[in-house]
C-alpha positions as MATLAB code, in Angstrom:
seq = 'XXXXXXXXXXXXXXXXXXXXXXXXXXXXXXXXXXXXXXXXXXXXXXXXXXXXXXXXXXXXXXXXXXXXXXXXXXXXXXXXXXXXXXXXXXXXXXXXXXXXX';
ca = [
     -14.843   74.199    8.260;
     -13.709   77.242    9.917;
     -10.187   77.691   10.261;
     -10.173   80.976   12.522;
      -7.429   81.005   14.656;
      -7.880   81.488   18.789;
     -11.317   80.919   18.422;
     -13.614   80.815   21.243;
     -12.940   78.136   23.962;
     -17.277   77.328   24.085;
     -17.045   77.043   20.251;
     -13.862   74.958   20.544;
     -15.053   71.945   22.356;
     -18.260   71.595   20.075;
     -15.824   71.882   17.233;
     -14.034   68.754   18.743;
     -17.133   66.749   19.608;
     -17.845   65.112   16.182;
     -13.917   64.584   16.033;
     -14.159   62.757   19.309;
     -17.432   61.011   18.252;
     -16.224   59.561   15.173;
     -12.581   58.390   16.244;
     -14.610   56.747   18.781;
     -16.699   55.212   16.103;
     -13.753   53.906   14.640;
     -12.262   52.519   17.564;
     -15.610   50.628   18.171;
     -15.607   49.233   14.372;
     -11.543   48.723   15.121;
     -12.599   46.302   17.932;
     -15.647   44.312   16.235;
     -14.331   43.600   13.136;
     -11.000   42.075   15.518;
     -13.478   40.151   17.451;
     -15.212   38.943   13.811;
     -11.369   38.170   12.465;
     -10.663   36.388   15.922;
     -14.464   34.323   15.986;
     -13.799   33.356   11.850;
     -10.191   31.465   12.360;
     -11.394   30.045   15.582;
     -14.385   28.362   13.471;
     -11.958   27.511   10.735;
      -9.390   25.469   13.184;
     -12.560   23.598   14.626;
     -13.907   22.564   11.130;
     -10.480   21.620   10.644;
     -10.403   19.358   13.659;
     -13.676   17.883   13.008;
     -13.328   16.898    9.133;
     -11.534   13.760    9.122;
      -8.121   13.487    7.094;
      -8.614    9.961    5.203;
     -12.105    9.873    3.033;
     -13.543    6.230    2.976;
     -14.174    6.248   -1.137;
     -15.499    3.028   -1.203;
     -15.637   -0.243    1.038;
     -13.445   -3.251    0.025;
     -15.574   -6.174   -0.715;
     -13.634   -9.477    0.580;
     -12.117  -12.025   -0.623;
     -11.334  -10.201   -3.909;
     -11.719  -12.226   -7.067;
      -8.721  -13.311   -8.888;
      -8.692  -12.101  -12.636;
      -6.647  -15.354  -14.719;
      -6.075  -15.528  -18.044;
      -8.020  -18.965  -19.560;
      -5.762  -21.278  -20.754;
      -7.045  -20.790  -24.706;
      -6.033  -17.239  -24.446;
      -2.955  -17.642  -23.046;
      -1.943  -20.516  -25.536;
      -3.361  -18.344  -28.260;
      -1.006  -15.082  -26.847;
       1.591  -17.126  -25.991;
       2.035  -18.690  -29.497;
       1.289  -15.337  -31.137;
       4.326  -14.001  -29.108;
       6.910  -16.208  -30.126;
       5.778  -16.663  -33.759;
       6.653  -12.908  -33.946;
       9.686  -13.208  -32.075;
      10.649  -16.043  -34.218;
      10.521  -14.199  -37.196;
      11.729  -11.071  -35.766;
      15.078  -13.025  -34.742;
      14.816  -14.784  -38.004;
      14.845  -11.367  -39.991;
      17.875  -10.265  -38.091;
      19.786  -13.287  -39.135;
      18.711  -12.448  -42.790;
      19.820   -9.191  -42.475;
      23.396   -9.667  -40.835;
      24.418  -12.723  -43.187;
      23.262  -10.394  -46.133;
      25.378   -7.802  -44.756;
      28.407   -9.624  -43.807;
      28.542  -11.180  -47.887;
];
């Protein structure tokens, strides 16, 4: 680069040519890449309006069975409850009278 001062006016403007050139290159790149910025969200909001909110997982079969519990088991759970809560209230009493003598 030649940094004489006053130099010569011919010399001058095809020192400022590539300047010119180039911040007009920029200004060029400045504008596409704003029109690629601007095209990219515009394609995001319409995939966003066109994929739906609510996914169907899977489809409902109807009329849905209804799970019971047989009446062995629930004799067999039932009794097996309150034998343990027999003896767990039955314990307690054991405990508290031998405390309270």
């Amino acid at each position: 680069v030649d940094a004489t001062p006053n130099l010569n006016p011919t010399r001058q403007t095809q020192r400022t040519a590539p300047v010119q050139r180039s911040q007009f290159s920029a200004e060029t790149n400045k504008a596409i890449l704003s029109e690629l910025v601007k095209n990219l969200e515009m394609s995001k909001i319409s995939l966003r309006k066109e994929t739906p909110l609510i996914q169907v997982i899977d489809v409902p079969i109807f009329p849905l069975q209804k799970e019971k519990f047989s009446k062995l088991k629930g004799i067999v759970l039932g009794g097996a409850l309150a034998g343990f809560l027999t003896l767990f209230i039955l314990l307690f009493k054991k405990i508290l009278n031998s405390v309270m003598s």
